[in-house]
Backbone bond lengths (Angstrom), bond angles and torsions (degrees), N, CA, C in turn:
res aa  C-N    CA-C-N  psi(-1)  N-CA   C-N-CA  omega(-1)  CA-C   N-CA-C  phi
1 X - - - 1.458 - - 1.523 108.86 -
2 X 1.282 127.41 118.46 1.252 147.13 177.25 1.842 101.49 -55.67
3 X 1.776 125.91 159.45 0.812 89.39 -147.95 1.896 69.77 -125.00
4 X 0.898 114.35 174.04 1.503 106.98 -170.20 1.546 120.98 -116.18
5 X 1.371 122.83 98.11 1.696 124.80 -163.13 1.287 131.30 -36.09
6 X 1.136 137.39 141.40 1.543 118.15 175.04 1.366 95.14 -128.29
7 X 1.993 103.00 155.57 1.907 120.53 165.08 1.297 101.56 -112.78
8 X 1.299 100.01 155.05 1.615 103.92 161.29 1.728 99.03 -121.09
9 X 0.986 106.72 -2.92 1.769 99.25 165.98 1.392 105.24 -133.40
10 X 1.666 117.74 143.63 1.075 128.75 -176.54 1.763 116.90 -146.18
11 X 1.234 122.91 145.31 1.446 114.88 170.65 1.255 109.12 -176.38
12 X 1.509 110.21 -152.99 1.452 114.42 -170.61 2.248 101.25 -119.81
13 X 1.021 107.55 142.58 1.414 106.31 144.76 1.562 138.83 -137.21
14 X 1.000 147.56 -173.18 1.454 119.75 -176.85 1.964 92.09 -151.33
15 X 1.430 99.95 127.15 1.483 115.08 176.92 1.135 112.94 -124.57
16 X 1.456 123.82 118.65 1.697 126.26 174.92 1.671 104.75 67.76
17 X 1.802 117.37 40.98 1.392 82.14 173.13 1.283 105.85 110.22
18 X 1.635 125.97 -59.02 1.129 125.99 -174.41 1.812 131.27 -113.46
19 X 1.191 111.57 123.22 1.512 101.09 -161.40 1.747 96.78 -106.79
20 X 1.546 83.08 137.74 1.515 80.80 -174.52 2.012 106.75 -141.10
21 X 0.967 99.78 151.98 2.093 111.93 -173.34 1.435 88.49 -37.71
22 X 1.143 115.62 159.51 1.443 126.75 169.85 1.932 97.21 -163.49
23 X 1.485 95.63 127.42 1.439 117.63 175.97 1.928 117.63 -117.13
24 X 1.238 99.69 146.28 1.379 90.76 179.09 2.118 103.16 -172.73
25 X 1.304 102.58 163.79 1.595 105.53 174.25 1.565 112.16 -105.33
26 X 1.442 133.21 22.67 1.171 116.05 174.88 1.923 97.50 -155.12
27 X 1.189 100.32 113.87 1.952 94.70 -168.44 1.425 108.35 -76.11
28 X 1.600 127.71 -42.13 1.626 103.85 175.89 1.551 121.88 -60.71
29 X 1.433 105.86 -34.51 1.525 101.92 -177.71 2.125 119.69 -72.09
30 X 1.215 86.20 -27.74 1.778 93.80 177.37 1.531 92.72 -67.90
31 X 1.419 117.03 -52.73 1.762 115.41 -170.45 1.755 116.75 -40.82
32 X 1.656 93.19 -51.80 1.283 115.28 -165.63 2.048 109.53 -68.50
33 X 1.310 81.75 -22.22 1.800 95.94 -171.90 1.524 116.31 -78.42
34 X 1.423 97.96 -47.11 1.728 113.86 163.83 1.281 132.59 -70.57
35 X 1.423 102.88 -23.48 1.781 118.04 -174.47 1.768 96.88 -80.51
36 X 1.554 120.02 -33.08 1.269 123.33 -165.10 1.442 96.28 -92.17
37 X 0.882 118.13 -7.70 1.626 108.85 -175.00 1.492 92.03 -105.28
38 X 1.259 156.06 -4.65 1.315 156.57 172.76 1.226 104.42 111.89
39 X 1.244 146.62 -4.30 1.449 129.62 -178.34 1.526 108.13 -28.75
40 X 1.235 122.53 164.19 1.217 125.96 154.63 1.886 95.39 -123.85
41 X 1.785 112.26 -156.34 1.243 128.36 -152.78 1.608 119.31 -2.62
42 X 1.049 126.87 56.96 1.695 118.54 -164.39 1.195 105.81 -87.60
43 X 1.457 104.46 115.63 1.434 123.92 -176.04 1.492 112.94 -106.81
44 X 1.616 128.23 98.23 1.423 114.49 -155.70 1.682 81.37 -123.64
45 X 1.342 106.96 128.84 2.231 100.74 151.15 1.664 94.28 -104.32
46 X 1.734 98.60 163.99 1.322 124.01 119.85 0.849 141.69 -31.73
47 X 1.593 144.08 102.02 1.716 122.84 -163.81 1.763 103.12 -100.29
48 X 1.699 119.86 3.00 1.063 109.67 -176.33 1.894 123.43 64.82
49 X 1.140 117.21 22.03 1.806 124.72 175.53 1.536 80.26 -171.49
50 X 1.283 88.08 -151.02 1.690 136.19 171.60 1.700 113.03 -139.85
51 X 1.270 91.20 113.11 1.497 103.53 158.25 1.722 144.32 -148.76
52 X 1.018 141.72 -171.18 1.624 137.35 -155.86 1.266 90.24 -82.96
53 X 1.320 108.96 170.18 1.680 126.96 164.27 1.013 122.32 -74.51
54 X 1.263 120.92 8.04 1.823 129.19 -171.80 1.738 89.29 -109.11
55 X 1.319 120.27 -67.78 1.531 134.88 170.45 1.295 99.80 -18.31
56 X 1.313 112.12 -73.63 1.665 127.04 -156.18 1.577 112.30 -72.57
57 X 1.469 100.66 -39.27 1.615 100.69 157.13 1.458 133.37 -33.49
58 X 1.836 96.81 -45.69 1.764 90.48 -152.32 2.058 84.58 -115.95
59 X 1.281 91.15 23.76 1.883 98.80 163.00 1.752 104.86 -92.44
60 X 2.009 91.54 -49.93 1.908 81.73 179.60 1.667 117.32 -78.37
61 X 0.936 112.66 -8.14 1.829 108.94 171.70 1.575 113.18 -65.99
62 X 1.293 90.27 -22.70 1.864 84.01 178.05 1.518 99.67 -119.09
63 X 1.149 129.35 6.48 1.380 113.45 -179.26 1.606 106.97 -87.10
64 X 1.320 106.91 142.84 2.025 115.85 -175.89 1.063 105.37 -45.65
65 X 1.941 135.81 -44.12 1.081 130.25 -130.79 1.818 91.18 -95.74
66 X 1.279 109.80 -3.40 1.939 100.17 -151.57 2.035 84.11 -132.00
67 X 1.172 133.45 25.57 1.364 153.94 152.63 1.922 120.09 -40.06
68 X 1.689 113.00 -27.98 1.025 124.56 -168.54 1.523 107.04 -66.93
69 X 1.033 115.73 132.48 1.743 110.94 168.83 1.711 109.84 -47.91
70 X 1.040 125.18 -38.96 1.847 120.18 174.15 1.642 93.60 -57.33
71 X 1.048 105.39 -52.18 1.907 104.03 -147.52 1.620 97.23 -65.30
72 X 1.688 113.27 -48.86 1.240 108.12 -175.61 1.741 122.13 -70.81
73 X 1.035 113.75 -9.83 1.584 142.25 176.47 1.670 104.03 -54.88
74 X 1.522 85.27 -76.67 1.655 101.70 172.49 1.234 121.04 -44.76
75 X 1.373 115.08 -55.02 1.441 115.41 -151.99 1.988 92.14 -80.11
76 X 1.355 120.59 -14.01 1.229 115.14 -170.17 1.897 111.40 -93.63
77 X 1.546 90.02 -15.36 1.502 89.55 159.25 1.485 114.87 -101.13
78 X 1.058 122.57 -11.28 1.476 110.20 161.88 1.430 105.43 -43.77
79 X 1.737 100.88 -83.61 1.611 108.76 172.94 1.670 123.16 -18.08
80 X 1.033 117.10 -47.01 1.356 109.46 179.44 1.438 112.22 -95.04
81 X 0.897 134.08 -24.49 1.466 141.32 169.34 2.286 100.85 -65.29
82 X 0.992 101.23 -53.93 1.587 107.49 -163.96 1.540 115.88 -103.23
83 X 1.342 125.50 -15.92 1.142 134.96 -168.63 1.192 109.97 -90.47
84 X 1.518 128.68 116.38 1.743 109.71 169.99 1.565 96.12 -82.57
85 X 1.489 127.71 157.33 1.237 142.65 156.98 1.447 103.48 -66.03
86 X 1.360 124.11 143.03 1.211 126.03 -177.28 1.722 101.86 -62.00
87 X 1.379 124.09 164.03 1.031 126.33 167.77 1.623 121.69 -76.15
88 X 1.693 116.95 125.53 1.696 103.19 -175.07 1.457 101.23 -82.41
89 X 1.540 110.40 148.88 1.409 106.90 167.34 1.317 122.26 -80.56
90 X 1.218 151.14 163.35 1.771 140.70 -173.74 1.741 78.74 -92.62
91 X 1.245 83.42 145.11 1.766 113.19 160.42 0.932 107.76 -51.94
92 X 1.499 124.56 148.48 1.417 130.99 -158.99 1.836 95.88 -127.04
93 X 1.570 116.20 92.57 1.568 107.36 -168.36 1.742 92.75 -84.25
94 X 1.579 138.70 157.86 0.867 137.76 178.71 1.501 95.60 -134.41
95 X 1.545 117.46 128.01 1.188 129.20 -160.23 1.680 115.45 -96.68
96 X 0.972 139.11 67.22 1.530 115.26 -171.75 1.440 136.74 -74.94
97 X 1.261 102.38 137.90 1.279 98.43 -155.81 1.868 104.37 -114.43
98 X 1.111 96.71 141.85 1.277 120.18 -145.17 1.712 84.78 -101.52
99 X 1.882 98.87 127.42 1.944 103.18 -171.54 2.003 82.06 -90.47
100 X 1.857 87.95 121.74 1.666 96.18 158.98 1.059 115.07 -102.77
101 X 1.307 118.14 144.91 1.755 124.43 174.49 0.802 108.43 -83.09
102 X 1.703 113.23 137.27 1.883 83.67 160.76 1.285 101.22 -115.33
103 X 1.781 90.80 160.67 1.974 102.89 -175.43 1.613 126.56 -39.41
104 X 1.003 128.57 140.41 1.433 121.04 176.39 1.503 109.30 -70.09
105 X 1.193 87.48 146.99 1.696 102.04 178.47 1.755 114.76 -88.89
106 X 1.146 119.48 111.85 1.398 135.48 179.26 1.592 122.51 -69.35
């Protein structure tokens, strides 16, 4: 069983134009890492735990700070780009079957 990653910091930044999700476990050093590489708008929270990229996704879609048409853009192609949909199970029809007699033989 594969083991499944967790962030405790998550946000948006935008380089050349393009803003894209950005995840990480330590917020001054991700800040400091992106700011030096040119990021511009870097929008990072605290998420308070650790959790998946699916979790943290549908925390910044509703969070105030990540509201911008870029930020919500991004983070919604992450989701579809990175997210598997859970698997549906098929409906489970259960058939009953009805005990027939058959007629006696005379």
């Amino acid at each position: 069983m594969a083991t499944m990653k967790t962030y405790t910091v998550a946000g948006t930044s935008t380089l050349n134009g393009v803003t894209k999700v950005r995840f990480a476990q330590d917020y001054v050093s991700r800040f400091k890492i992106l700011n030096k590489n040119g990021h511009s708008n870097i929008e990072l929270i605290e998420l308070g735990g650790e959790f998946s990229k699916e979790d943290i996704c549908k925390t910044l879609m509703a969070h105030p700070k990540f509201q911008s048409e870029d930020q919500q853009s991004a983070i919604a192609q992450f989701v579809v780009k990175n997210i598997k949909p859970a698997a549906k199970a098929e409906p489970t029809v259960e058939v009953a079957q009805e005990k027939v007699e058959e007629p006696a033989q005379a």
